[in-house]
C-alpha positions as CSV (number, residue, x, y, z in Angstrom):
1,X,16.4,17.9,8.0
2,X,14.0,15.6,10.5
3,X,12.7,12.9,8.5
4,X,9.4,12.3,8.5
5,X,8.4,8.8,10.1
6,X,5.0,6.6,9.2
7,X,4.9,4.1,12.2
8,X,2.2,2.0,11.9
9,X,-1.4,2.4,9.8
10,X,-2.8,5.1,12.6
11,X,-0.4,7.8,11.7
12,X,-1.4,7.1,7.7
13,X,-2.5,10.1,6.2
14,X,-5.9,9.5,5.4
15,X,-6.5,12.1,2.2
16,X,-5.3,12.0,-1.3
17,X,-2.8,14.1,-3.3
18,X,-5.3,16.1,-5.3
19,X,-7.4,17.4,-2.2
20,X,-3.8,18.5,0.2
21,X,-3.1,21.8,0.4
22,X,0.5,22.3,-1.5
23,X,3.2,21.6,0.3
24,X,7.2,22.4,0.4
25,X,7.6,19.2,-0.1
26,X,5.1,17.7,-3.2
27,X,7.3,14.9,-3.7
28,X,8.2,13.3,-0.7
29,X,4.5,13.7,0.2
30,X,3.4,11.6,-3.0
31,X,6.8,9.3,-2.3
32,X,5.0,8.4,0.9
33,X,1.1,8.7,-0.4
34,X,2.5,5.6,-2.9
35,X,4.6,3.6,-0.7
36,X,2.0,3.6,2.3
37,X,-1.1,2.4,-0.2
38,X,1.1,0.0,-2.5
39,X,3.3,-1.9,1.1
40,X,0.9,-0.9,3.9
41,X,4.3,-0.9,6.1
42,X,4.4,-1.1,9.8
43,X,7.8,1.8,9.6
44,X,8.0,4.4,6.9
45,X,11.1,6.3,6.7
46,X,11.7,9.2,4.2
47,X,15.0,11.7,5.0
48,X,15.2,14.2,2.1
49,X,18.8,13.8,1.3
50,X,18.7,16.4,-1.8
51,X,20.7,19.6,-0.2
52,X,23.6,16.9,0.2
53,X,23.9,16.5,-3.3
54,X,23.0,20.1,-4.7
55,X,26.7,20.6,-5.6
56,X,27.0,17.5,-7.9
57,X,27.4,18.5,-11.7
58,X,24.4,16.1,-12.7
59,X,22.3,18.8,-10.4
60,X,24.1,21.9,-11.8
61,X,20.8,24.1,-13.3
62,X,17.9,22.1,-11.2
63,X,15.7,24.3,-9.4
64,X,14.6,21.2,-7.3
65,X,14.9,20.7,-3.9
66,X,13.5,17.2,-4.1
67,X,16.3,14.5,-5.9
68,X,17.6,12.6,-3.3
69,X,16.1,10.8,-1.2
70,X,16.7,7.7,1.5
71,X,13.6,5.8,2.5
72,X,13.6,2.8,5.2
73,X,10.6,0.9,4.4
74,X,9.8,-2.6,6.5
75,X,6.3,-4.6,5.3
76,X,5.3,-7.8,5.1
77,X,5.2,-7.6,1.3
78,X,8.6,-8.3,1.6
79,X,8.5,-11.7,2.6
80,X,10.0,-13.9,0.5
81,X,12.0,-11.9,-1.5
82,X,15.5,-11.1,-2.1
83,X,16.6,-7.8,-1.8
84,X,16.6,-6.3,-5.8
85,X,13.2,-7.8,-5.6
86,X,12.3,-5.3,-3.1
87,X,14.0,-2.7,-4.4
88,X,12.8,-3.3,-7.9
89,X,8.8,-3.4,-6.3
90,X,9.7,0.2,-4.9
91,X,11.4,1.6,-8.3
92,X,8.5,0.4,-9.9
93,X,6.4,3.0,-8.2
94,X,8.4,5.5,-9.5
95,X,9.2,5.8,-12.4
96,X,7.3,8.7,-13.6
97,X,9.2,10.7,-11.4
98,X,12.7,9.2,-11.9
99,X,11.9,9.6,-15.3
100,X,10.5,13.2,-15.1
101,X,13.2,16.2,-15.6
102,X,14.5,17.3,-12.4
103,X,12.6,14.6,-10.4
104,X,13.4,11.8,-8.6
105,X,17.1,11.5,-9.2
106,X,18.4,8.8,-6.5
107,X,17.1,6.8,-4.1
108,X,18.6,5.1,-1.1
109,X,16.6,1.7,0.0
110,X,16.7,0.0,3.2
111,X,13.7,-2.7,3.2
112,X,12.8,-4.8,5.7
113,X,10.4,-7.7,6.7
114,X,8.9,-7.2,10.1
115,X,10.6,-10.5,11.2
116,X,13.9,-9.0,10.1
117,X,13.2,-5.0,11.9
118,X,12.3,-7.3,15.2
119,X,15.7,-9.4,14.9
120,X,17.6,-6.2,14.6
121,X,16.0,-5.2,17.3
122,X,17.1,-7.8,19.4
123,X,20.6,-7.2,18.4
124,X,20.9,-3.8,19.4
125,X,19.5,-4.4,22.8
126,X,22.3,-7.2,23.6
127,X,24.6,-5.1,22.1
């Protein structure tokens, strides 16, 4: 699966849940809805990890195709803070669905501070 990438404000979808057309993918829409309005990040990753995980026995009987998911989030709301602090920011704004039966059942984090994404940059490219 391509994930879906959020670069920037201008790509931002500018419409709310209750007025989209559905979707295949409800969740991962409102995943992104919520991260881009709470962090206003410059990058916004989301790859839909859940057919890697279909087999596990904690997903034996879910009719969901939306559980796992891997987000890559980088936003100056970040600053400052240690990494569970970031992670516990982006938990926070789910846990309806983490808590809702067969919702949100993991979630992979990699947040970032713009300072940080450009030094990673600069990494690669002397690499």
């Amino acid at each position: 699966m391509i994930p879906r990438v959020l670069p920037g404000l201008a790509s931002r979808r500018l419409f709310s849940v209750s007025t989209r057309m559905a979707t295949m993918t409800p969740l991962e829409d409102a995943m992104r809805d919520k991260l881009a309005h709470a962090f206003t990040p410059s990058t916004l990753v989301i790859r839909n990890d859940s057919h890697k995980h279909a087999h596990h026995a904690a997903m034996e009987g879910s009719t969901s195709k939306e559980t796992h998911f891997h987000v890559t989030i980088v936003s100056d709301a970040f600053e400052s803070k240690m990494q569970p602090a970031r992670h516990r920011m982006v938990y926070a704004l789910f846990k309806e669905e983490m808590a809702r039966e067969g919702g949100l059942h993991a979630l992979q984090l990699k947040t970032k501070t713009p300072a940080e994404e450009q030094r990673e940059k600069e990494r690669t490219e002397k690499a």
